[in-house]
Each structure stands twice: as C-alpha cells, then as structure tokens.
N, C-alpha and C positions, 0 to 999 in steps of 0.2 A: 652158831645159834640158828634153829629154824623160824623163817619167816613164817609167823601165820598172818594169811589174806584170805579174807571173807568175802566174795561177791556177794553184792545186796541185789546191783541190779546193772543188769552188761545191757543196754539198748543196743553196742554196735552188733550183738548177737542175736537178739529178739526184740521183738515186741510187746514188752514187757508195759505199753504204756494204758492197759485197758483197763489196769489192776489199782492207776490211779485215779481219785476224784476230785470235782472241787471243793474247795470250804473257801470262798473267797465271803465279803461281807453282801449278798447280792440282794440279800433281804431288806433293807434299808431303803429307806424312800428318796433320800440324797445321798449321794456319791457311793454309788455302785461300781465297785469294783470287778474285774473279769480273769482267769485264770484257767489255760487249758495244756495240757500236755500232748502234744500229740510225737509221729515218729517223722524222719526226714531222710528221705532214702534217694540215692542216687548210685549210679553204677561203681562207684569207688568207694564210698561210707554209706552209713548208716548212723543217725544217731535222736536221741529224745530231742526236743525244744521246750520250752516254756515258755507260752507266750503270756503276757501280763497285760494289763490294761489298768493301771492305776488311777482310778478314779477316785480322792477322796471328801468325804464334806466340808463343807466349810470351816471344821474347825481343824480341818489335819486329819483327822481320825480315820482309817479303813484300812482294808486289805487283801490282798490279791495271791490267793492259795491255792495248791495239792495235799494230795494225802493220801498216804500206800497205808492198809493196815495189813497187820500181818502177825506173823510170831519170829523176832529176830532174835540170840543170845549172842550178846558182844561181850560177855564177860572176859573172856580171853584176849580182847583186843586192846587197844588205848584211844587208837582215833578214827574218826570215818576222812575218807580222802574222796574227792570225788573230779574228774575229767572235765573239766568245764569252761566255757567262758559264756562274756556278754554280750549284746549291744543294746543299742538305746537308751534310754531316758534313766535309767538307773542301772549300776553293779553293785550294787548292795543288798543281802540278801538274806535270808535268816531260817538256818534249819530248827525244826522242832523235834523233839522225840516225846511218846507218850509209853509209859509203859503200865504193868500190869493190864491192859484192859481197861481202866479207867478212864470216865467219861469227863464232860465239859467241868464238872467240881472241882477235879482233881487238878494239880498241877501240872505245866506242860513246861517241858525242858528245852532252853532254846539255846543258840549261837548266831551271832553277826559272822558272814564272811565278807569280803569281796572280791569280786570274782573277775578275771583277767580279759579285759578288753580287745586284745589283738589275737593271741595264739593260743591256742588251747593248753591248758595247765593245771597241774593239779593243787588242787584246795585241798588243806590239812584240817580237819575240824578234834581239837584232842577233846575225849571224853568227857575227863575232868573241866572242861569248860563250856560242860553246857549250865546253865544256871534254873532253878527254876521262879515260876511266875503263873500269879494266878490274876486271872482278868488286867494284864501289864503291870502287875506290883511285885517289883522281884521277893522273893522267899528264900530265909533262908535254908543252906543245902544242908548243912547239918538238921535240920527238922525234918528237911523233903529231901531223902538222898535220893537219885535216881538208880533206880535196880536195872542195870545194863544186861541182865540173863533174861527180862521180860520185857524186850519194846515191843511195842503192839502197834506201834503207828510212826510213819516217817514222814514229815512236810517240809515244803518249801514255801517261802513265803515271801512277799514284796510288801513292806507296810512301810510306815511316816508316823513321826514319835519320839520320845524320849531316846528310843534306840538307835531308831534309823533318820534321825533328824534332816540328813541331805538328802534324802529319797524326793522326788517332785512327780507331780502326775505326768503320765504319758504311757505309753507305747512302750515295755521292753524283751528284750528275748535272751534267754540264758540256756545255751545248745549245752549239755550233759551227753558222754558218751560212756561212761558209769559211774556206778557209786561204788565202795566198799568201804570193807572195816578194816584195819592193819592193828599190828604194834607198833 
C-alpha cells in the first residue's frame, strides 16, 4: 500500500510563517487576548512557535488565534498530523478548518488536541473528527458536512469554554516543526 503524505507546512525548511495572521479576540474592550507565530532558528533546527497570551474576560469567554488561508485538497487523506509540543500555561489546543471560501456565517470545523509537554511528538488530528460549530454551538455534520477537496483556511487556537474548560489565562508556547495530511 502507498503511503500518501501531504505537506501543509514544513517550518524546519522554510519560513513559511508570513503567510499566517492573527484572528485572536483583540477587539474587545476586556480580556484581550494575543496570538503570534513567528520562526525560531538556531544552528541545529529550525522551527514555527506560537506564542499565546490568554487573556480572557470575566466571564471565560476569548481567544488567542492563527490563520493560513489558502486552497488545500485533503480528500485523499484521513487525518492531519502535526510535530509539535507545548509549554506554559496551557496544552490544549484546538484546530479549525474552514472550507469553500466561506466567511464568519458559515460554519468552522474544529478538533481539541493536546499536545505533548516534554518531547516533540506527533498529534493525530483524523478528519472525520473535526465537528462543525457556528458561533460555539456544535452543528450537526450530516447538515454541514465538511468538503475536505476545499479548505481554504487552517487555524490554531487557545480559548476557555464549554470545550476547553481547563484552559486558564496566561503565557503559552506550542513549538510546531510541521503540519501535514496523511492516511
């Protein structure tokens, strides 16, 4: 059987991190949250970091994001894996996918992972479990399937909630050395 592997995004090969933005909640007048990717290079590796700053308001509510748009087709695959660990204040973590092109109306397909504290390791994210959600009220998937031949946007995200309930504010860093898509 041939393996198909997809790179989405190798940082220990480039610098790939220019192509990402924030979407953190920054607009808000209490608990501003902060979100930046940058690269971390030294004479033996290279790799992305995300730094967080989990700020949220009084009632829990916020979040601390990325965001790659692009045009991926992962129909071929089953799950994204991705080289990762954490430190700090949270390992809890939550990818989104948006596809078609479609903006804030439409649904956003998401996954909890948590992501390995000491050594870097790979996180299994299977397709099939991304769920969708619109303004945090899960949807269901047979209504809103996700079309995996059209993501158009990949995020990462730090929030506190119904999903991430042990997430707490502070400081945290989740070093990625890449993403892809497998079977």
């Amino acid at each position: 059987m041939i393996m198909t592997v997809q790179t989405l995004f190798d940082f220990t090969r480039s610098d790939e991190v220019d192509n990402w933005v924030e979407s953190s909640d920054t607009t808000r007048p209490a608990g501003m949250s902060k979100a930046v990717l940058v690269m971390q290079k030294t004479e033996v590796y290279q790799r992305a970091v995300l730094f967080t700053l989990f700020n949220p308001q009084p009632n829990g509510s916020g979040f601390a994001a990325i965001r790659c748009d692009g045009s991926f087709n992962l129909s071929s695959v089953r799950c994204i894996i991705m080289k990762c660990r954490g430190q700090g204040a949270n390992l809890k973590y939550k990818m989104l996918l948006r596809h078609k092109g479609l903006g804030k109306e439409s649904p956003i397909y998401g996954q909890v992972f948590t992501v390995p504290e000491d050594e870097l390791a790979t996180v299994k994210l299977p397709l099939s479990n991304f769920k969708p959600y619109h303004r945090g009220q899960e949807l269901s998937l047979q209504s809103h399937p996700l079309d995996t031949s059209m993501i158009t946007s990949i995020s990462l995200k730090i929030d506190n909630g119904p999903y991430l309930p042990d997430n707490q504010p502070g400081v945290s860093a989740l070093e990625i050395d890449w993403i892809k898509a497998t079977k």
